[in-house]
Phi, psi and omega in degrees: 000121181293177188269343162272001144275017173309271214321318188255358135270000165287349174276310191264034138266318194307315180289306178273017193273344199071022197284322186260347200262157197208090152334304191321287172294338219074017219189169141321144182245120204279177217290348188271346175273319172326315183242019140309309182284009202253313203295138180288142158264118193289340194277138167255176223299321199258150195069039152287119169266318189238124179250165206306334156314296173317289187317302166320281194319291185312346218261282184318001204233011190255306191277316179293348156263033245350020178303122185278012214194155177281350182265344162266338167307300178305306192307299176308312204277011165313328202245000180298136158300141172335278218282066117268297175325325169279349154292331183267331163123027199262162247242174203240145201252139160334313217285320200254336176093353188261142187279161169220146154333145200279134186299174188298323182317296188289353154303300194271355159307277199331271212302354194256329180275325186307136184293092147004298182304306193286318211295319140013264175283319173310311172292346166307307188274356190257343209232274167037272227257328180279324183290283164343341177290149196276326163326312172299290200283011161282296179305283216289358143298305148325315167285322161316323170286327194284294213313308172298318194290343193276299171326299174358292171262357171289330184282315184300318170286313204297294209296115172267324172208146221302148189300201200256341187278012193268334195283011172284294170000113171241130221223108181283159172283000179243047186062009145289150176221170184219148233239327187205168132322137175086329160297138174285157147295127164218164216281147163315329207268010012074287191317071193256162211286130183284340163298010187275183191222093165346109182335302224258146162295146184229148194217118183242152199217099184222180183234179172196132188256136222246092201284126189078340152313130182207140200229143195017067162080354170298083161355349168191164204238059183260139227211106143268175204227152181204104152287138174271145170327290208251000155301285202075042175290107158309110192267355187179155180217172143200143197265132189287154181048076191268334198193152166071176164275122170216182187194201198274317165305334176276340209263327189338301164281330166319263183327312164320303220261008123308345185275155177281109161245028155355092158096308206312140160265129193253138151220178221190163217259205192286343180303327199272346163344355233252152163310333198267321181297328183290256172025274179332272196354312197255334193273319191270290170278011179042064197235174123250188197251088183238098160313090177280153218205114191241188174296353161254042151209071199297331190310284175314320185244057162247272157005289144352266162333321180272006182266153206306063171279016156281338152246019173278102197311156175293131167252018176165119174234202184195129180219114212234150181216128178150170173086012194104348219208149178225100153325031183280117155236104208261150161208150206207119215220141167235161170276148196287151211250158173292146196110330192282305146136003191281149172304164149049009179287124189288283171262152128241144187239175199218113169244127176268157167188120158253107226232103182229118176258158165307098162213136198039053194090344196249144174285138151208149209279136182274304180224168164240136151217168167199158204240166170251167169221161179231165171170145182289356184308145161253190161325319199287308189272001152188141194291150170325320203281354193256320158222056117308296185308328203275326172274344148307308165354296163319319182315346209260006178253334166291324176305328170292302171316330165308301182320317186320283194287331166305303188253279175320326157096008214294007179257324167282000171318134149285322175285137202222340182241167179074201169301334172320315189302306183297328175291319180293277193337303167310300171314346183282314181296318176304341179280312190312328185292308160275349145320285198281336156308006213205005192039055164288162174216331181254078162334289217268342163296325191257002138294326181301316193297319184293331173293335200288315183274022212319358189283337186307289188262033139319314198255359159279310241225004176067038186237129197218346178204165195269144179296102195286003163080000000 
């Protein structure tokens, strides 16, 4: 299944959940009226020029051309053809007969004024419920498979003889191997594919904080975030300390607990360790749990730590070579010792990672480490290789704050006050979110393209017809 059948089945769960739809037309509601209805116009009624659909649409289709800011925004869409313009729904100016664009003001009114919250929950409730769907983790696994397989053979034709890190490669006489020097050996029948993709949906949950920002009298601007594993579709965001003393832990549950996590596995980073969100988790949300478990739960993972993994066998490892890097990752799974005070824990785990790189020519080992976890999964509900997949997984909400900060630049922001800082952050997450829902795989290229191009994300954004303006 290709990534535009991702992309349509999140449309026709979105139509029939009814979240998007417009009776009127038949059809679907493209993504900036969608959350024109959902989202308050913070401006009041007289003088409006541009309505809030217009205002949305130019905002997202600005941040999908790698623009940060409504003053690079207004400026580029200056330079928009009429009909991109009559598409996105901007307004015919009395004087010239011509549409023009929403001004640099009226972009930084919206984004400074604009409710945090509804805009939030609005992308929250258009994403959410659709993503989530187990239909949804069928495609994008599919797609994800065509996608290796195409790499494969693109590789198999360039490449005539095998890369220079396979001459690390060692073979025991009892048929074990080990990848580098410094790699554990391991049995063949262990070794399984670093794509796989797990039956059940996973949900990761982390922050970031927005550097040089500052909001009513706060000294920062820190914002979680709750990403899917192999979409990586931002499903909810909420900004930490709105009022009060709070921190990434008080916000855990609050960012969670609109989403439907039925059956789903959230994983989270070690702040978030705590008895009572695992409790919530299992008890409350029908959810589960895979915990990483560091030195601020000095008790448990002393506890941990202390179960016989030396003689316990790799129940699933992966061993990957590119990018410069030679790759071992191990997992070792126990029954979780009594006591641990987590609801419903089941296992503990153990994940290794041997990391050996290319530097001034010479192979050398960077690091070795290795983390513990905890989780209510039991045997039944996920395989060594499953949460393997889960603890990798987690990588896809640091990516996103990467993508953020790479392409967007968003640490380097001027916006620094009101609501702003958090409504761009959001809109960066939905454009990223349809990115990869649209099978991007290269950011900051296919923004370049879109600047080049403003027509391009007409059809990342569903806008297929004109605007009566």
């Amino acid at each position: 299944m290709s990534s535009s059948s991702l992309i349509s089945v999140v449309r026709r769960h979105l139509e029939a959940a009814g979240v998007v739809a417009d009776p009127e037309r038949g059809r679907h509601l493209p993504v900036p009226e969608a959350l024109a209805v959902l989202v308050p116009d913070p401006r009041r009624r007289r003088g409006i020029r541009h309505a809030v659909r217009a205002v949305l649409s130019v905002l997202v289709a600005g941040v999908a051309c790698g623009l940060e800011g409504p003053a690079a925004i207004a400026q580029a869409a200056a330079g928009w053809d009429q009909d991109v313009l009559a598409v996105h729904g901007c307004r015919i100016s009395p004087s010239t007969g011509l549409r023009v664009p929403p001004s640099e003001r009226t972009l930084g009114r919206f984004t400074q004024n604009a409710d945090a919250d509804a805009v939030e929950a609005a992308l929250s409730q258009v994403m959410a419920r659709a993503v989530l769907d187990p239909q949804v983790l069928r495609a994008a696994a599919a797609a994800r498979g065509e996608r290796q397989a195409r790499k494969q053979d693109s590789a198999a034709c360039r490449r005539r003889r095998p890369p220079a890190a396979h001459a690390l490669r060692v073979t025991r006489d009892d048929g074990w191997v080990r990848a580098a020097p410094g790699h554990p050996f391991l049995d063949p029948a262990v070794i399984c594919d670093s794509g796989h993709v797990p039956a059940r949906q996973a949900v990761a949950a982390d922050g970031k904080e927005r550097k040089n920002a500052k909001v009513a009298g706060k000294p920062k601007v820190h914002m979680v975030a709750a990403v899917t594993h192999v979409t990586g579709v931002v499903l909810a965001q909420d900004k930490v300390a709105k009022r009060g003393k709070a921190n990434e832990t008080s916000h855990f549950k609050p960012l969670l607990d609109p989403l439907p996590l039925d059956g789903v596995a959230v994983t989270a980073d070690a702040i978030q360790t705590t008895r009572e969100n695992a409790r919530w988790l299992h008890d409350e949300k029908h959810a589960f749990y895979l915990l990483p478990v560091l030195g601020n739960q000095p008790g448990l993972y002393d506890q941990l730590d202390a179960l016989d993994w030396e003689n316990t066998p790799v129940a699933v490892a992966t061993a990957d070579t590119g990018k410069g890097r030679i790759e071992t990752r191990t997992v070792r799974a126990l029954p979780c010792p009594a006591g641990t005070g987590f609801t419903a824990a089941a296992q503990a785990v153990l994940v290794e990672r041997h990391v050996t790189v290319k530097k001034n020519g010479q192979w050398v080992m960077r690091n070795c480490e290795a983390v513990l976890y905890i989780t209510d999964l039991t045997a039944d509900d996920a395989s060594p290789a499953d949460l393997l997949a889960y603890a990798r997984g987690h990588w896809q909400v640091e990516h996103l704050h990467w993508l953020r900060d790479l392409v967007w630049h968003e640490d380097k922001s001027l916006i620094r006050t009101g609501n702003g800082p958090q409504i761009m952050s959001a809109l960066t997450n939905l454009v990223i979110s349809l990115f990869r829902l649209h099978g991007v795989t290269e950011f900051a290229a296919e923004t370049r393209a879109n600047h080049q191009n403003p027509r391009r994300t007409l059809n990342l954004l569903d806008l297929t017809e004109l605007s009566p303006g």
